[in-house]
C-alpha positions as MATLAB code, in Angstrom:
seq = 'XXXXXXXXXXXXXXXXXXXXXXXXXXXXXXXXXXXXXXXXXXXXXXXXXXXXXXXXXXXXXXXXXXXXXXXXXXXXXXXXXXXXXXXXXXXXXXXXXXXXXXXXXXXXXXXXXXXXXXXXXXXXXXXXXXXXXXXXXXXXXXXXXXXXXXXXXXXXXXXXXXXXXXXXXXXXXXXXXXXXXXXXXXXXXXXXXXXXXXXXXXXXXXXXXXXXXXXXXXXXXXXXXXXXXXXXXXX';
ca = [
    -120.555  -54.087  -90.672;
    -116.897  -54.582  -90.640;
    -114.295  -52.694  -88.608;
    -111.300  -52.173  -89.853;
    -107.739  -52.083  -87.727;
    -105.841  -50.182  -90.242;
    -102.682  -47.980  -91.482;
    -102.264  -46.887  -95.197;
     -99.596  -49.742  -95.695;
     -99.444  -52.038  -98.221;
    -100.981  -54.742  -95.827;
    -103.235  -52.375  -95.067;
    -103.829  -51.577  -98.374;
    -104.930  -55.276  -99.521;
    -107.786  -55.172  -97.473;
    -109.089  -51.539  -98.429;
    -109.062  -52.878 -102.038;
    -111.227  -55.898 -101.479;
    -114.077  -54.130  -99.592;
    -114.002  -51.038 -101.827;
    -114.431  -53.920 -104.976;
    -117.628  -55.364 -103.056;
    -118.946  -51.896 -101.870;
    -119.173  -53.213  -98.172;
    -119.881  -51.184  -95.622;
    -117.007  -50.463  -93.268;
    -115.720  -48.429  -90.913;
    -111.664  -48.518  -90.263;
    -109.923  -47.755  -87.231;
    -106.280  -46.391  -87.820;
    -103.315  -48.090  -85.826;
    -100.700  -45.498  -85.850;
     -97.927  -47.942  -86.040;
     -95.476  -45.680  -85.649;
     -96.830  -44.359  -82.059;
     -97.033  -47.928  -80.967;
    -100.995  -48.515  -81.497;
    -100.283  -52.041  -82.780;
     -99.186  -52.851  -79.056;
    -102.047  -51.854  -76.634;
    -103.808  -54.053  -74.934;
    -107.222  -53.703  -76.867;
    -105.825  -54.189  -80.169;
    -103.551  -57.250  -78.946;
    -106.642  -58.903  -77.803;
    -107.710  -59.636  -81.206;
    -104.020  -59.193  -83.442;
    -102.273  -61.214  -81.109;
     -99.217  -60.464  -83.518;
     -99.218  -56.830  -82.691;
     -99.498  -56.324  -86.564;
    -102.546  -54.810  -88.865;
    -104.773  -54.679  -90.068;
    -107.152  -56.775  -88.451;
    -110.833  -56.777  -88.648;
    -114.184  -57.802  -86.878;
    -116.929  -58.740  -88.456;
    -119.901  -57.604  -86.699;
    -122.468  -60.021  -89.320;
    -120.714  -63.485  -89.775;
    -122.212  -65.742  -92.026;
    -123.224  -68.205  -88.728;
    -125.398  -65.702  -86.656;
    -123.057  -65.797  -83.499;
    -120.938  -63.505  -81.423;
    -118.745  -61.304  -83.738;
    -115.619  -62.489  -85.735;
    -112.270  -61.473  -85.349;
    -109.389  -62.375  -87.984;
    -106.151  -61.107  -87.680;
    -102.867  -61.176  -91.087;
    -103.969  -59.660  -94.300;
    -103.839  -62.998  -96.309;
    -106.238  -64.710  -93.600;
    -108.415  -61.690  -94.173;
    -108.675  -62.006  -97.715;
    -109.475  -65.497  -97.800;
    -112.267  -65.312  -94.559;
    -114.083  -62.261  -97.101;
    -113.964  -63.829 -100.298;
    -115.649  -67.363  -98.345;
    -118.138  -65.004  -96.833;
    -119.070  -63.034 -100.188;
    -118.202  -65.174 -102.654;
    -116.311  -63.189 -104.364;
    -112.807  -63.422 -106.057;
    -111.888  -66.607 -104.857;
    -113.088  -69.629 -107.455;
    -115.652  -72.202 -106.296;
    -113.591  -74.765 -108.118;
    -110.898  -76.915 -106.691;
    -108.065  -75.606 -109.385;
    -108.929  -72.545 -109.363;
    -109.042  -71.722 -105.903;
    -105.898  -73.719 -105.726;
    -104.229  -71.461 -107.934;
    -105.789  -68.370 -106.437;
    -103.992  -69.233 -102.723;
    -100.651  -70.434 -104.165;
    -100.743  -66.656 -105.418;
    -102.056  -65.376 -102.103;
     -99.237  -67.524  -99.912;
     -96.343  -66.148 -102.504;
     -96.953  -62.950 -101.623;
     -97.345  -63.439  -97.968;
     -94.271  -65.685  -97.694;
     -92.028  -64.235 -100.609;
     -92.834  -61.006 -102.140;
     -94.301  -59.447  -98.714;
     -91.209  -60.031  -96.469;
     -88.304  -59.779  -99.136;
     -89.912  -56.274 -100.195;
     -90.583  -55.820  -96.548;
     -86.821  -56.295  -95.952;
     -85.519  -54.211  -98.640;
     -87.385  -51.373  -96.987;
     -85.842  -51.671  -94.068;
     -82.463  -51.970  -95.128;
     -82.251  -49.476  -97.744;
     -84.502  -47.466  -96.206;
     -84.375  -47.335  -91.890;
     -81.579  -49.604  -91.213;
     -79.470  -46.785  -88.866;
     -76.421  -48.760  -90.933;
     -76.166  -48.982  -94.537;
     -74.898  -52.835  -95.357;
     -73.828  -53.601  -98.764;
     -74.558  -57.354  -98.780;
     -78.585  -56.855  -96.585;
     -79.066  -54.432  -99.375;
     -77.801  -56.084 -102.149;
     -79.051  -59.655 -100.843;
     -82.904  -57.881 -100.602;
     -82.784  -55.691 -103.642;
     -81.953  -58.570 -105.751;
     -84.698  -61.200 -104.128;
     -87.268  -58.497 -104.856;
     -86.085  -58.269 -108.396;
     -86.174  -62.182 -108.896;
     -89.399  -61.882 -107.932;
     -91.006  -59.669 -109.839;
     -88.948  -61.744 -112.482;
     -91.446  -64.245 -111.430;
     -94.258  -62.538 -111.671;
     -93.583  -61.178 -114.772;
     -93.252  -64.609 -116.380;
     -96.530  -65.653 -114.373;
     -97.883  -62.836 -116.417;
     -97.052  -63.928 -119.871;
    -100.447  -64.394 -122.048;
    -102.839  -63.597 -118.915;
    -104.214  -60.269 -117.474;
    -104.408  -60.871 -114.003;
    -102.037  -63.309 -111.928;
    -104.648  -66.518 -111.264;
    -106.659  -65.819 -114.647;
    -109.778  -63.810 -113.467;
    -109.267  -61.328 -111.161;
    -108.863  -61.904 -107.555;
    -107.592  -61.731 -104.102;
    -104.100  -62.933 -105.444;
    -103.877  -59.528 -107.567;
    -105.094  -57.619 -104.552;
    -102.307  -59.003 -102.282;
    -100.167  -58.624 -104.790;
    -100.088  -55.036 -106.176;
     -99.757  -52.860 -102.762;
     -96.331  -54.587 -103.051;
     -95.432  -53.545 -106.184;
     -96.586  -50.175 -105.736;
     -93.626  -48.903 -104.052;
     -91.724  -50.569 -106.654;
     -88.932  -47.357 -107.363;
     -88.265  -47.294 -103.462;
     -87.653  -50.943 -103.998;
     -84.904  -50.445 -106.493;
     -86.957  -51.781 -109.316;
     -87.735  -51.015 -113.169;
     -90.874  -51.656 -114.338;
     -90.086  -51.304 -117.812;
     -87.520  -54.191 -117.854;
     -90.739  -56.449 -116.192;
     -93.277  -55.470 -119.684;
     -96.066  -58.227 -118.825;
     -95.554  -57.138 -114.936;
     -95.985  -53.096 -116.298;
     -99.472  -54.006 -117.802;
    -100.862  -55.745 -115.588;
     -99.934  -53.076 -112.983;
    -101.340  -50.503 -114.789;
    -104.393  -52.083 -114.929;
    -104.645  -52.302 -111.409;
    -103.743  -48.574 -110.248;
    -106.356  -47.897 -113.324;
    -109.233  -49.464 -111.411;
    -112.035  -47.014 -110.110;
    -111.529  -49.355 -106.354;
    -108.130  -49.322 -105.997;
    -107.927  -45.843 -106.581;
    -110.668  -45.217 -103.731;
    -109.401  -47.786 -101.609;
    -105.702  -45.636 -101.493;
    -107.862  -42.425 -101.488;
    -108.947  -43.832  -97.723;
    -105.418  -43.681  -96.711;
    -105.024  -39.745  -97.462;
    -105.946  -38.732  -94.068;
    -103.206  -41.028  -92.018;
    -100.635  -40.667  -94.983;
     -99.510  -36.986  -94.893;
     -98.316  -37.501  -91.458;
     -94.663  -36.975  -90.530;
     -92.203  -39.696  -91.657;
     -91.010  -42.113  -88.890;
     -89.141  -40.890  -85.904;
     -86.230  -42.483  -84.447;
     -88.724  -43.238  -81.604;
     -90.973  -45.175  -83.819;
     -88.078  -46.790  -85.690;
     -87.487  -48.460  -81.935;
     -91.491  -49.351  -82.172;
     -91.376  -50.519  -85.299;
     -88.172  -52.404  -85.274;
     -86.825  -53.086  -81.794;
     -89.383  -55.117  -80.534;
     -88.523  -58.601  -78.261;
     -91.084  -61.330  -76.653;
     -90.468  -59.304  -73.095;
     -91.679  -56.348  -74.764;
     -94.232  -57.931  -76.915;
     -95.264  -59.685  -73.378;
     -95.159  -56.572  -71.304;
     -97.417  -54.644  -73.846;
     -99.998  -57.369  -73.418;
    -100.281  -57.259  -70.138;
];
């Protein structure tokens, strides 16, 4: 059994995808990150980051005590080792597989992530964060796009690089994008909302995601966090 730390995010999102794909059983545990979930104790124990998801694995593939792994990408790759599943065998493949993985956790991820915030919770509206993060997110799915060219999913055969990926993209109009100028980007995402798992792994997100949007309280959560804080909430 799995437990999932969770919020309908697009983080969050990644990891819904891959065990609705294998049909493993799971049971997820919603971090309200906007009431400050992410920072109690409990949680920190295990996601010392004070970010989800986050799971345990009650079953590990050695017998022992349970597992704990903690950031979406290290998720990803500890579940495809254990199943074998979406993550090639062979040394090019699975090279090309995590060079996907690690652009979306190191580009796409945070330049999206920051054109959220400024466009869309930044108490200030600055021209140049804006403009500087709207147009890395477009270069980007420039790149993507090309990657895209002549193949229907980003490392070949499906994978964990696609589900990494396309909880990014999703959001893509409150990004300030246009998928029809990105045409090899548009099919391939259209696959991808299309598939019977993703839909049911964003269907698990229904009961979190009506909520009410984020208060200025959990704006201050979310965004005005320090190591004191982090280092008080730990204690």
């Amino acid at each position: 059994m799995i437990d999932l730390y969770y919020w309908p995010t697009p983080n969050g999102h990644k990891i819904t995808i891959f065990l609705e794909e294998l049909g493993i059983d799971y049971k997820i545990f919603p971090v309200d990150i906007s009431a400050g979930d992410q920072f109690k104790p409990e949680f920190l124990a295990f996601s010392p980051n004070n970010r989800m998801p986050a799971i345990i694995d009650h079953a590990p593939t050695d017998g022992g005590e349970p597992i704990t792994v903690f950031e979406s990408g290290a998720i990803l790759l500890y579940l495809a080792e254990k199943y074998g599943q979406f993550l090639p065998n062979d040394v090019r493949g699975r090279k090309t597989v995590t060079e996907w993985l690690m652009w979306q956790m190191g580009g796409l991820g945070p330049m999206a992530g920051q054109n959220h915030h400024f466009t869309q919770y930044a108490p200030e509206k600055l021209p140049y964060a804006m403009d500087r993060y709207v147009n890395e997110t477009n270069r980007l799915y420039g790149v993507l796009n090309t990657r895209l060219e002549g193949r229907d999913f980003v490392a070949g055969d499906y994978s964990i690089a696609d589900m990494a990926i396309y909880p990014w993209i999703v959001p893509y109009e409150r990004q300030q994008q246009d998928l029809n100028t990105f045409p090899n980007l548009k099919r391939w995402f259209e696959t991808m909302e299309a598939r019977p798992a993703v839909v049911d792994a964003y269907a698990k997100g229904d009961p979190w995601r009506s909520q009410p949007a984020v208060t200025e309280e959990g704006k201050k959560l979310l965004f005005g966090q320090t190591a004191q804080s982090h280092t008080q909430a730990a204690e």
